[in-house]
N, C-alpha and C positions, 0 to 999 in steps of 0.2 A: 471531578471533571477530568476527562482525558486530558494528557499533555498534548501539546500542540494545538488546542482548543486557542488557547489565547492569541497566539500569532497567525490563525487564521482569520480570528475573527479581527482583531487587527489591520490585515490587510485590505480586508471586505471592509472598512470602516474608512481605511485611507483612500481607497475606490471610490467610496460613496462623497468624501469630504472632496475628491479632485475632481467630480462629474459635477457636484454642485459648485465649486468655486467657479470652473469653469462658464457656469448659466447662470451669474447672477451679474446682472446689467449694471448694475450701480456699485458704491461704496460697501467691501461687507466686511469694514472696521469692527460694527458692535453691533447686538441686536436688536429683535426692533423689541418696541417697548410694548407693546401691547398685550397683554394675557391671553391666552389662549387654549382650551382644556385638550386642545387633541391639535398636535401637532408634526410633522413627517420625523426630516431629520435635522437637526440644529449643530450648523456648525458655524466656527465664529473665527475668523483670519486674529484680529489681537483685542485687547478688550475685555470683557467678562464674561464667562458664559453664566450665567445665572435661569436658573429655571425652578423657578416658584413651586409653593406647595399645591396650588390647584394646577399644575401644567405634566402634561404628560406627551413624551416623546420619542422617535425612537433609537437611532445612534445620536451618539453626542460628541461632539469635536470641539476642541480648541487648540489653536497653535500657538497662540504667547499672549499669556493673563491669565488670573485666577477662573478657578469653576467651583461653583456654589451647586449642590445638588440636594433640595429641598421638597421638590416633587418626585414625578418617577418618569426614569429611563428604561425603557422595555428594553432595548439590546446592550448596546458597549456603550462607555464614557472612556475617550480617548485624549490625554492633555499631552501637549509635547511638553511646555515650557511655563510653568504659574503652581501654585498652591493650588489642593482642593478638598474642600469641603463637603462630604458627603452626609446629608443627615436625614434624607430620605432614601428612596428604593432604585436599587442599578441590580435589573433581572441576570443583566449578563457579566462580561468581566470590566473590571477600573483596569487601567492601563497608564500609569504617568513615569512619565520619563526625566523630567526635572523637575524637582517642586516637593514640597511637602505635601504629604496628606494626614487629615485625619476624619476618621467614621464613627461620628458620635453615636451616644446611647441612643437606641432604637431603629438606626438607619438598619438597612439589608444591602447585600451584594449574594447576586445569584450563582458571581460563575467565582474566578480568579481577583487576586488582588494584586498587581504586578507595579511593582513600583523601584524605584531607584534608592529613596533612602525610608528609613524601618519606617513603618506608619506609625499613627498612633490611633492605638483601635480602644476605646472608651467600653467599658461595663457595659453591655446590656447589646453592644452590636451584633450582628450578624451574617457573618462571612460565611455563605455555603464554599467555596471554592478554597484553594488554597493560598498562601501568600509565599511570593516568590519576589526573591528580587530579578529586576528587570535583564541584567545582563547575566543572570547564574539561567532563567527561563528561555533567551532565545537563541544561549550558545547552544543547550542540550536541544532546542524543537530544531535547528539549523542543523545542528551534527547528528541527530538524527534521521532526518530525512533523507540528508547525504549520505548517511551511510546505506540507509535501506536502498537509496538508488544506486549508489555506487555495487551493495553487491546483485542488485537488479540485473543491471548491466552487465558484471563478469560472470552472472551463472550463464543469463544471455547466449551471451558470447560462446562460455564452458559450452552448454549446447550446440550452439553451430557447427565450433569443430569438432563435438565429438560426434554429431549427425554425419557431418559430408565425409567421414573416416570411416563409419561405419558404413555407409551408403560408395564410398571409394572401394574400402576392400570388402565388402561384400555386396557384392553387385545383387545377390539373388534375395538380399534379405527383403527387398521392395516384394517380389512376386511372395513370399513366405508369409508377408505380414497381409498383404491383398487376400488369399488364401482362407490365412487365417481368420480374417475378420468374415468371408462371405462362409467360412461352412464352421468353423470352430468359435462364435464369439464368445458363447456363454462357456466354456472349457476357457478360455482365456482368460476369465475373469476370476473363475473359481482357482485358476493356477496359480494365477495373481496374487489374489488374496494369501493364499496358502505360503506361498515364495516371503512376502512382504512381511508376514508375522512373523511364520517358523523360523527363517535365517537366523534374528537376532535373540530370539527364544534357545537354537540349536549352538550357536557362539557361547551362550552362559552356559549351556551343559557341557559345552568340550572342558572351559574354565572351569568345571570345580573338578576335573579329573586331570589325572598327572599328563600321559601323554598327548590331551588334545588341548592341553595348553597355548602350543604354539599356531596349533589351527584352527583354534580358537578368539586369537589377537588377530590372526592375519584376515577370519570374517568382519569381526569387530569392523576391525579398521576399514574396511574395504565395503561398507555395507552404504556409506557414499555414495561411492566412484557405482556402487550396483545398484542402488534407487537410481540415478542419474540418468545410469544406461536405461533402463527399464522408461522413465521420464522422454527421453529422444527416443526410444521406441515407437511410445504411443505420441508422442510429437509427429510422428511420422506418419502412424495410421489415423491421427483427427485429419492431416491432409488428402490424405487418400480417400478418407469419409466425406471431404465437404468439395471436394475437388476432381473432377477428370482429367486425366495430363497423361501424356506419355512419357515424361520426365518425371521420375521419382527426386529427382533435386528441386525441381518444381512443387512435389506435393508435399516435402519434408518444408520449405520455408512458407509454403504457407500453412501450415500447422505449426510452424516454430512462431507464426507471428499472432495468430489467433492466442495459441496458449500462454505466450509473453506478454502480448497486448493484456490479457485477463488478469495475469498475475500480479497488475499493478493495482486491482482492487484490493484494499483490506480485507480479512477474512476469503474470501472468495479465493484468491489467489492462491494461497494455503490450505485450502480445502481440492481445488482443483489438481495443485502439484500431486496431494496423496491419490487421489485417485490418477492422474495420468500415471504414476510412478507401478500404483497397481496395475492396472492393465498393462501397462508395457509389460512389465517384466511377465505378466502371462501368455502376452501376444510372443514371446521370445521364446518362452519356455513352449510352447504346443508349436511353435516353427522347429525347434529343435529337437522334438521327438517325434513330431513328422519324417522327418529327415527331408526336407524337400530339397529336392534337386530341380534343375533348370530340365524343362522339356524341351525335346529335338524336334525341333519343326519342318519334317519333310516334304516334299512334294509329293501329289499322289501318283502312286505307281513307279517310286522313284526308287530303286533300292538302297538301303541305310548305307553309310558311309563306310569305306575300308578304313581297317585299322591301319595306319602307318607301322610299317615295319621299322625297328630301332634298329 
């Protein structure tokens, strides 16, 4: 099971345990007694959670007292504070935070086993998931996440300013990349491609010869800072694509926010970078051998401007 699996579903479990504490009109000390084969989600404030072998339900909660698990749980079984017992089926992850547990012969657990102190797992169990103690599991999902956001945020950022720098000092690169997308798209793509492979293909060939050695480390190295560019490129022309403005700092943030906003999908986000990174760097390479320059906008009948004498 993927990491971070557990602390999500954890959280979705302590959502479901606060919407229900919240709606329950009376006393919810203990449960009720009554059997029942098909039940939502059973959660239980202190007391026992007990759930029989003909009962089946679907997260399971308790905040302080033992749980007994003899039937089956289709999602999570989540204990803050009690001993538990598993000796039936929990499809998804256990989750106990103080207490013992032990998963006798023939129980199942579908996902995670995440516990505080070592369990005791009997012959014949069945732990599809992994066992993890509790606080080694939600420093790594916690400092994970943070990290992926945190460098979220500084590539973000890296972006911004390297767009309004690029779009500062070169003012004409908006009209090169317009340009280029309305008469050169598929040339931009094909240059793309070609730029994105070769470079770091053409860096190992300088390295195994003596003197492209050095020009060789300094593509290496720099092959970054040239995806990146290539990346605020095409950051640039998706705003131009989905957008009309006469301010190219208008059509650069809204293609900075589209492609950012996406990049917070798994997979997607990774697969999006590589291709924005492609194009751009094609949309840059066919501006640059355009040569395009700014055209002079005259009045008709109007004759072109004198040169200033130096």
């Amino acid at each position: 099971m993927a990491r971070g699996s557990s602390s999500r579903r954890l959280i979705r479990a302590l959502a479901v345990a606060g919407v229900l504490l919240l709606s329950v009109a009376g006393p919810a000390s203990a449960q009720d007694d009554g059997s029942r084969d098909d039940e939502n989600d059973q959660v239980v404030l202190t007391g026992q959670l007990l759930i029989e072998t003909d009962r089946t339900v679907d997260t399971a909660v308790i905040f302080n007292g033992p749980a007994t698990i003899e039937g089956t749980v289709r999602e999570d079984l989540f204990v803050m504070n009690g001993d538990t017992e598993i000796s039936g089926t929990v499809n998804g992850d256990v989750v106990v935070f103080n207490g013992d547990v032990a998963v006798r012969s023939g129980a199942e657990i579908g996902g995670d086993l995440v516990t505080q102190s070592t369990p005791q797992v009997e012959d014949g169990a069945t732990i599809r998931g992994s066992q993890t103690n509790i606080a080694t599991k939600f420093d790594y999902d916690i400092g994970a996440v943070a990290g992926r956001f945190v460098w979220w945020l500084g590539y973000t950022v890296s972006v911004l300013i390297l767009g309004l720098l690029l779009l500062a000092f070169a003012p004409h690169l908006d009209e090169a990349v317009v340009e280029t997308i309305r008469a050169r798209l598929g040339s931009s793509i094909g240059w793309g491609v070609a730029l994105f492979f070769l470079l770091p293909i053409a860096a190992v060939i300088l390295l195994v010869t003596v003197v492209g050695i050095p020009l060789g480390l300094f593509v290496l190295f720099a092959l970054g800072l040239i995806y990146t560019i290539g990346y605020t490129v095409a950051t640039h022309g998706v705003g131009r694509l989905v957008m009309r403005t006469s301010s190219r700092y208008v059509a650069f943030l809204v293609g900075l926010v589209i492609l950012r906003a996406l990049a917070l999908i798994p997979v997607v986000g990774g697969l999006l970078w590589l291709l924005a990174s492609v194009w751009g760097l094609g949309l840059l390479a066919v501006a640059i051998r355009a040569g395009r320059t700014p055209r002079t906008v005259t009045t008709a009948g109007a004759p072109p401007p004198m040169p200033v004498a130096s």
